[in-house]
C-alpha positions as CSV (number, residue, x, y, z in Angstrom):
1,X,35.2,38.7,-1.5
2,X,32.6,37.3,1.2
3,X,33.0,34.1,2.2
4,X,29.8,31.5,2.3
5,X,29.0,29.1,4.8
6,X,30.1,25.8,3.8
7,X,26.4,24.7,4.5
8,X,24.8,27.2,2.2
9,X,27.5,25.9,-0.8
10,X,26.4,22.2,-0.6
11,X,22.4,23.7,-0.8
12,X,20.7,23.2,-4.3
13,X,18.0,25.5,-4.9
14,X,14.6,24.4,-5.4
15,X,14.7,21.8,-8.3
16,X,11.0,22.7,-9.5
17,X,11.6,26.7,-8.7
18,X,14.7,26.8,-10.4
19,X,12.6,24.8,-13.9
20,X,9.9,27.2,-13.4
21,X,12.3,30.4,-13.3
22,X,14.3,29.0,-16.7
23,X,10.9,28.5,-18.0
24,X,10.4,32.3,-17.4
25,X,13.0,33.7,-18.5
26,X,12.9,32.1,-22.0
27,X,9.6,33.1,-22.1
28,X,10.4,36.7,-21.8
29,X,13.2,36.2,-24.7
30,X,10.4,35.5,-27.3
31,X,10.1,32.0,-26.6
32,X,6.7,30.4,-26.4
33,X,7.6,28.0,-23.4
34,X,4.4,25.8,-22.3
35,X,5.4,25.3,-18.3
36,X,4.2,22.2,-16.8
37,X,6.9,21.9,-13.7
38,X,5.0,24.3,-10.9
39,X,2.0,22.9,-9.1
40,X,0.0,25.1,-8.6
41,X,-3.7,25.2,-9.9
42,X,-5.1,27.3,-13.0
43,X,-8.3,28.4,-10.7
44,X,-9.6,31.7,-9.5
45,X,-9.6,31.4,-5.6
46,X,-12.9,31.5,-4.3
47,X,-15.3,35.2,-3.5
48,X,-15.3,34.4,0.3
49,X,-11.6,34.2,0.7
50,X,-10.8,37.1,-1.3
51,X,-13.6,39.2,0.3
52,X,-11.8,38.3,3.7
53,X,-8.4,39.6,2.7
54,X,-10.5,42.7,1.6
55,X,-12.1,43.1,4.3
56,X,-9.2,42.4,6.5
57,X,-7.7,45.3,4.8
58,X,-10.7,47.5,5.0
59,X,-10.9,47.0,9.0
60,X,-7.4,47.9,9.4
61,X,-6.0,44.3,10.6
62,X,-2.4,45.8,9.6
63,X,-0.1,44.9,12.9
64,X,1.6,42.3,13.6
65,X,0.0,39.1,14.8
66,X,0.9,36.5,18.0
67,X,3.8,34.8,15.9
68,X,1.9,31.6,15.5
69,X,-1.1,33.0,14.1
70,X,-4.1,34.9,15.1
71,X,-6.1,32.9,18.4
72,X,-9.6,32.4,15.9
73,X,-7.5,31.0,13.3
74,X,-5.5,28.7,15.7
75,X,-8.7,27.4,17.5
76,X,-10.8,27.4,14.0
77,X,-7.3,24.6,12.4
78,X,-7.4,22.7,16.2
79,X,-11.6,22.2,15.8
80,X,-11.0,21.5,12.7
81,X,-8.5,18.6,12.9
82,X,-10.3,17.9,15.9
83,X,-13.7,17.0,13.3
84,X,-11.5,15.2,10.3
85,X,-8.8,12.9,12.6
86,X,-10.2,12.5,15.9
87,X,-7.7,14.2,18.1
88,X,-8.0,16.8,20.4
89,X,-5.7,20.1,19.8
90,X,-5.8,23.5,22.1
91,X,-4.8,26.5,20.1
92,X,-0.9,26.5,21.7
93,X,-0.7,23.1,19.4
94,X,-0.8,25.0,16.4
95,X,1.3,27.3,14.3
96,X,0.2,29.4,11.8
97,X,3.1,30.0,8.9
98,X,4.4,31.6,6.0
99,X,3.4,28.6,3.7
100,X,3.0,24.8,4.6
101,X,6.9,24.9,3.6
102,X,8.1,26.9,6.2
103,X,5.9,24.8,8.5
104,X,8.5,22.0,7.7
105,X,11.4,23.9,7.5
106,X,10.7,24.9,11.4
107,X,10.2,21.4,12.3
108,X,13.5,20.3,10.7
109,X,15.0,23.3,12.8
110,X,13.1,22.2,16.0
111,X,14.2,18.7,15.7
112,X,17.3,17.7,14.3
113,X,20.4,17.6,15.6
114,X,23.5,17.2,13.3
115,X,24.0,13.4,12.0
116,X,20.2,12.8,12.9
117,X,18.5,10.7,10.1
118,X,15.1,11.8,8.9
119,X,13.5,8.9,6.9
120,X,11.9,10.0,3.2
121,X,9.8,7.9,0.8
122,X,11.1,8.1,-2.4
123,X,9.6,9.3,-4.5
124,X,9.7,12.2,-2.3
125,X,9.3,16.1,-2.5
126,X,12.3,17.5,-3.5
127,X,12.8,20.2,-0.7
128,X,12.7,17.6,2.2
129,X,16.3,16.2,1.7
130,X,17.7,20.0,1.6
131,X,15.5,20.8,4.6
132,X,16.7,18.2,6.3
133,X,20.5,18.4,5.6
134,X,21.0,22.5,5.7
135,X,19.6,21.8,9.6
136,X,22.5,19.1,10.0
137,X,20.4,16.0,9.7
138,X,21.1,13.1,6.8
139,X,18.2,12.0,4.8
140,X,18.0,8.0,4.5
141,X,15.7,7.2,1.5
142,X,13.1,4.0,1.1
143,X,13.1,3.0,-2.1
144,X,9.9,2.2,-3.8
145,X,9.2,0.6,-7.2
146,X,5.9,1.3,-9.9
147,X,5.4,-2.2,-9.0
148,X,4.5,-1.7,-5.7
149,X,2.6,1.7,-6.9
150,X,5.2,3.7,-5.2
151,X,4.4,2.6,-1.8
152,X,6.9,1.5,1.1
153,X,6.6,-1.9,2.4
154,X,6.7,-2.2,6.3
155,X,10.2,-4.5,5.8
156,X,11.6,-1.9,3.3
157,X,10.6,0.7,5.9
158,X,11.7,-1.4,9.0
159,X,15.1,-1.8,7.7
160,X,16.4,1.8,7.5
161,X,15.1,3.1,11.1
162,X,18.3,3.1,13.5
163,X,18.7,4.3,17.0
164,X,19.9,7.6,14.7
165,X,16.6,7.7,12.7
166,X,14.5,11.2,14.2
167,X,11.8,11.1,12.4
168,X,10.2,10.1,9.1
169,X,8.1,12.5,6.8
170,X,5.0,11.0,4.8
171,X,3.2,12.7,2.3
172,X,-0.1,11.9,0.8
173,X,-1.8,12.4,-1.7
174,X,1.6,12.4,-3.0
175,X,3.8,15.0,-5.0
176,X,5.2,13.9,-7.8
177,X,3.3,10.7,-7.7
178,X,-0.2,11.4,-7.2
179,X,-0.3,8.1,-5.1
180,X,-3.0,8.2,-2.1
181,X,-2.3,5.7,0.6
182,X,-5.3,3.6,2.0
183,X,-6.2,3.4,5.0
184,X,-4.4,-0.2,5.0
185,X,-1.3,1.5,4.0
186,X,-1.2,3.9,6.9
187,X,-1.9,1.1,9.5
188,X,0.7,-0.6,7.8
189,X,3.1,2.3,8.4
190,X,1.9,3.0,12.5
191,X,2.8,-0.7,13.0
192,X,5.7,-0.1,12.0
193,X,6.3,3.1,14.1
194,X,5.0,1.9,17.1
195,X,8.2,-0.1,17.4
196,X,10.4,2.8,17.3
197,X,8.8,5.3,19.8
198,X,11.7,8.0,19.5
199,X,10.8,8.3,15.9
200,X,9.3,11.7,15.4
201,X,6.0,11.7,12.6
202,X,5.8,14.5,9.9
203,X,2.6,14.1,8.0
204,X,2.5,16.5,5.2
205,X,-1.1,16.4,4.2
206,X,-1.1,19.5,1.6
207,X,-2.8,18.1,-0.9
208,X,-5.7,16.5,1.8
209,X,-8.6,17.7,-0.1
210,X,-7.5,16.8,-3.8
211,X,-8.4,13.0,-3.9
212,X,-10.6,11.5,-7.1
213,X,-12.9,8.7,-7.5
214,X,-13.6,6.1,-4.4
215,X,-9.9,6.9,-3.1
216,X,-10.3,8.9,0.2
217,X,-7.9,10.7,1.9
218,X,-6.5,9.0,5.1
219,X,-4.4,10.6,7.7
220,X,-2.2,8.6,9.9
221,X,-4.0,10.0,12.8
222,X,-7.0,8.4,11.9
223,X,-5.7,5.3,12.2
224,X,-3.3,5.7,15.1
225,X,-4.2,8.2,17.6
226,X,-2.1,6.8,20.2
227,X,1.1,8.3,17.9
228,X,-0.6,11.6,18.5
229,X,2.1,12.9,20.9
230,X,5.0,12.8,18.2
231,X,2.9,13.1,14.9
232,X,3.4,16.5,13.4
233,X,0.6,17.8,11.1
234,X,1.4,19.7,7.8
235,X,-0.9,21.6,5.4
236,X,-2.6,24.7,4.6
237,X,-5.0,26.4,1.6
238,X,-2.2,27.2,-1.2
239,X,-2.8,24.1,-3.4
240,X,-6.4,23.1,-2.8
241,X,-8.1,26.7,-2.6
242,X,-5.5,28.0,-5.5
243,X,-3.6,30.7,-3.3
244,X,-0.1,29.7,-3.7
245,X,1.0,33.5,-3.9
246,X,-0.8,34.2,-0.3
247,X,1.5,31.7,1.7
248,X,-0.6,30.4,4.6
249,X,0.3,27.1,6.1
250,X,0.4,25.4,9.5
251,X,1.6,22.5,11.4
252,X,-0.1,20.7,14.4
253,X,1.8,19.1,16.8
254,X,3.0,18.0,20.6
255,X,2.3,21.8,22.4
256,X,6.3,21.5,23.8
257,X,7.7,21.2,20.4
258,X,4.9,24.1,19.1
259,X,6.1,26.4,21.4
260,X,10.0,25.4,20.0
261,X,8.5,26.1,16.7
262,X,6.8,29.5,17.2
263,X,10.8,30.6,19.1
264,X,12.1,30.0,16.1
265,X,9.6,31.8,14.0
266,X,10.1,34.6,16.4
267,X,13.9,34.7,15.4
268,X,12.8,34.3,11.3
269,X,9.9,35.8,10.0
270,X,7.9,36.4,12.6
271,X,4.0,36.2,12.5
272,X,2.3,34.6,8.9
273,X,0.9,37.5,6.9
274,X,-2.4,39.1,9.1
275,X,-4.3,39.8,6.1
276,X,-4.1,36.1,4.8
277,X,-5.1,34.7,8.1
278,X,-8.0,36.3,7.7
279,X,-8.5,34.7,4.8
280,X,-7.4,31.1,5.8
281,X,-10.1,31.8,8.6
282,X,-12.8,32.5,6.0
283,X,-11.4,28.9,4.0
284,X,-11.9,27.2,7.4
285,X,-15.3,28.7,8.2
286,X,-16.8,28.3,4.5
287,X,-17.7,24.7,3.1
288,X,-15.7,24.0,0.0
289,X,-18.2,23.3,-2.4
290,X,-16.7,25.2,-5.5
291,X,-14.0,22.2,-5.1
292,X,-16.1,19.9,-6.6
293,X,-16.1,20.9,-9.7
294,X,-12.6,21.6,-9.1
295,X,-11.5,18.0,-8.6
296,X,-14.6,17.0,-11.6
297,X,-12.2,19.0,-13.8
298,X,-9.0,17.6,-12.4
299,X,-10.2,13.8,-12.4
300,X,-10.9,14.3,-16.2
301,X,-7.4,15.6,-16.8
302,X,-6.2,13.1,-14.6
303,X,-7.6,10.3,-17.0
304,X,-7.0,12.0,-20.3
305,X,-4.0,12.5,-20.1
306,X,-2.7,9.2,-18.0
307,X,-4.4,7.3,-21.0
308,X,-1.6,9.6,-23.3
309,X,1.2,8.7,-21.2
310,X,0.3,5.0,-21.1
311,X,-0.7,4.9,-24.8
312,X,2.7,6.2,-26.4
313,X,5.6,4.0,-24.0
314,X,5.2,6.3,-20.7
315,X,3.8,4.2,-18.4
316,X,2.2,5.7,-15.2
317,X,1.3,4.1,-12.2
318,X,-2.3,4.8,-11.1
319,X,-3.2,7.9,-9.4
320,X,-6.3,8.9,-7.4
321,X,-4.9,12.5,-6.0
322,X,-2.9,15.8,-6.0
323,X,-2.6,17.2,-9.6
324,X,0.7,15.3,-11.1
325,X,1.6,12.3,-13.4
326,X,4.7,10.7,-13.2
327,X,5.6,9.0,-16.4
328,X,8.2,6.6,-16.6
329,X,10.7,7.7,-20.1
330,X,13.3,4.9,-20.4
331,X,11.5,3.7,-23.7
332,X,13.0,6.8,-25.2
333,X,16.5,6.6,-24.0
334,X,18.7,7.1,-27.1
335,X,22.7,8.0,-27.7
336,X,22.0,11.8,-27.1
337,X,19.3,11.3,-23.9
338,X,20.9,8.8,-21.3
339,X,19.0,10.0,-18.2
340,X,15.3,11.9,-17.5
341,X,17.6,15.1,-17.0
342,X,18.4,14.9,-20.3
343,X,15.2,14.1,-21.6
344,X,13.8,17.2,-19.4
345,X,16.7,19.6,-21.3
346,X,16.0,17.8,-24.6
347,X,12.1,18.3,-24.3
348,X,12.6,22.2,-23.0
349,X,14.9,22.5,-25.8
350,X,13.1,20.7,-28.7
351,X,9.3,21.0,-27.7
352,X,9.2,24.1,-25.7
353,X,7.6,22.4,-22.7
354,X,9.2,22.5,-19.0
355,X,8.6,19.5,-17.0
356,X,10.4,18.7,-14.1
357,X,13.1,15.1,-13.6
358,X,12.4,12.8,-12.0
359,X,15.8,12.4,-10.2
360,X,15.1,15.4,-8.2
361,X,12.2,13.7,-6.5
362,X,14.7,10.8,-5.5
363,X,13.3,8.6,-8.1
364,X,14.9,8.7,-12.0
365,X,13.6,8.1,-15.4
366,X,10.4,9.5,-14.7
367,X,9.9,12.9,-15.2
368,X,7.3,15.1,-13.3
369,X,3.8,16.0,-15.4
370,X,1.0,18.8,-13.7
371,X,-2.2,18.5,-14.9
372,X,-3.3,21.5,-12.8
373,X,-3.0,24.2,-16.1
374,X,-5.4,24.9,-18.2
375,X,-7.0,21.3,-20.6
376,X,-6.3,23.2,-23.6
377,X,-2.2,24.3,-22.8
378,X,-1.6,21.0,-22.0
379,X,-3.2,19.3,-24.8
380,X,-0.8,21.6,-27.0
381,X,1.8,20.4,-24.4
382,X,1.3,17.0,-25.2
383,X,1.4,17.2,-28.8
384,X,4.4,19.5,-28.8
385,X,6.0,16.5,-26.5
386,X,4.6,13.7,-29.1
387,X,6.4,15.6,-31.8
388,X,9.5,15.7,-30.2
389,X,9.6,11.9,-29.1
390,X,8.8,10.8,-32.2
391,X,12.6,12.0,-33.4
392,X,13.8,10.2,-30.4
393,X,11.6,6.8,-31.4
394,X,13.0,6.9,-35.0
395,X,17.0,7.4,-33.4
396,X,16.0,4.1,-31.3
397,X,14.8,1.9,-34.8
């Protein structure tokens, strides 16, 4: 019998993948499963990037590409940034992935040495603690509170970097949250940082272009360009341009630690799929304006059905972006349902609806709502999970 790694026994899969795949499965054993714990939107992905992936395909763009990314693509992400932050790139700063997730896989890789603490915000993504701990690092968690809307304070944040801490990873608009930090926020944060200059930056900006009502998307970049040489840049098309299955990501960062990055893409996968840089190029070189209506549709779910939540003892804090809800379910703590694992089983179990706990995000009794499917699923969704609390309400009186 082989014998594991001792690193590759202590990884959990994918908290979220692993609810989506259970969701699946019980779908294909006759059971009508509504599954609301993958983000990813219920959109058709837009004519020009499909016609680019066609087209790509037509002109025989079937070799293998520069491992980090075709040279238009890498200058069209540097311009880019270039026009939305304020900082100058060259093309050698960027590399082109196989999803904005193995972008932060390789800078996990590129950075950490074992026992090197990488800072997370809780409530936090639930792949950056493994990422950080299958490289040897240990993740130190800020806690936040709904008080503070699920934002760090500088003190809270001040007190956990050590001469040990590597780097910290931020992410907004944020998954599971939905919370959008200001541009006060941000400065907040840099101050912070500029104090500890041997602090790497990893600014996971995936879901950049989904942001609702007067909130505006603010990187740290834009407030603190003077961090530039050891911010890294995260993001990429899957969640705003509704692509998830193309995997196309990138990060932006200092050109030495690039260069790190695309050696150890060499020794993994190699170059990013040439047929989706194509298309990422198109995304770049096409204004978004189908993603207003997009984020018109997403702003109404985003009300409807926070008002749901908040109306029947699920309070959520305020969100302005990304595609998620994070209700908070202690009101319906019983005997039987102690924790929001439970409550996820129970609900799976009793309702027929996935959703995802809020534990796994560093951040319990809150569990993790997507708004991203289809207005009608998820109003069934709701009242299938309605039904099912009220059994829990009448075990509490």
């Amino acid at each position: 019998m082989l014998s594991l790694s001792e690193r590759i026994k202590r990884l959990k899969p994918s908290a979220t993948i692993a609810l989506s795949e259970k969701a699946r499965e019980l779908r294909a054993s006759g059971k009508d499963i509504i599954n609301l714990s993958l983000g990813e939107l219920d959109y058709t992905p837009p004519t020009f990037m499909k016609e680019a992936a066609i087209k790509a395909i037509q002109d025989n763009h079937n070799r293998y590409t520069p491992v980090n990314g075709i040279l238009a693509l890498r200058q069209a992400i540097a311009q880019k940034l270039q026009a939305q932050h304020g900082v100058a790139y060259s093309p050698n700063s960027v590399c082109v992935s196989t999803g904005a997730k193995q972008a932060l896989f390789n800078i996990c890789m590129a950075l950490l040495n074992p026992g090197d603490e990488v800072v997370l915000l809780a409530p936090y993504w639930v792949s950056y603690p493994h990422m950080v701990e299958i490289n040897g690092g240990v993740p130190v968690v800020v806690e936040t509170s709904a008080q503070d809307g699920f934002k760090p304070t500088a003190e809270g944040l001040e007190q956990v970097i050590t001469p040990k801490t590597k780097a910290i990873i931020l992410n907004s608009p944020n998954n599971p949250s939905g919370v959008v930090y200001t541009r006060d926020d941000m400065q907040a944060i840099a101050q912070v940082l500029r104090k500890h200059p041997h602090v790497a930056i990893v600014c996971d900006d995936i879901y950049q272009e989904l942001v609702y009502g007067d909130a505006e998307f603010t990187s740290l970049l834009q407030v603190a360009p003077d961090l530039k040489d050891r911010t890294f840049t995260v993001n990429g098309w899957s969640k705003s341009h509704a692509v998830t299955g193309w995997r196309m990501g990138y990060a932006v960062g200092p050109e030495d630690a690039m260069k790190a990055i695309s050696k150890i893409q060499s020794q993994s996968t190699s170059g990013a799929c040439c047929i989706t840089q194509h298309a990422a190029l198109a995304a770049i070189e096409n204004e978004p304006t189908f993603l207003n209506e997009w984020r018109n549709s997403l702003n109404h779910k985003r009300r409807l059905f926070s008002d749901f939540f908040n109306q029947n003892h699920m309070p959520c804090v305020e969100t302005a972006g990304a595609f998620y809800l994070f209700p908070n379910v202690e009101y319906y703590y019983t005997g039987s349902i102690q924790n929001d694992d439970d409550m996820c089983a129970y609900l799976l179990e009793n309702a027929d609806v996935s959703l995802v706990p809020g534990s796994a995000f560093g951040t319990p009794h809150h569990v993790r709502f997507s708004y991203a499917p289809d207005e009608a699923l998820l109003t069934e969704g709701c009242n299938r999970l309605l039904n099912a609390l009220k059994k829990l309400k009448q075990e509490r009186l």
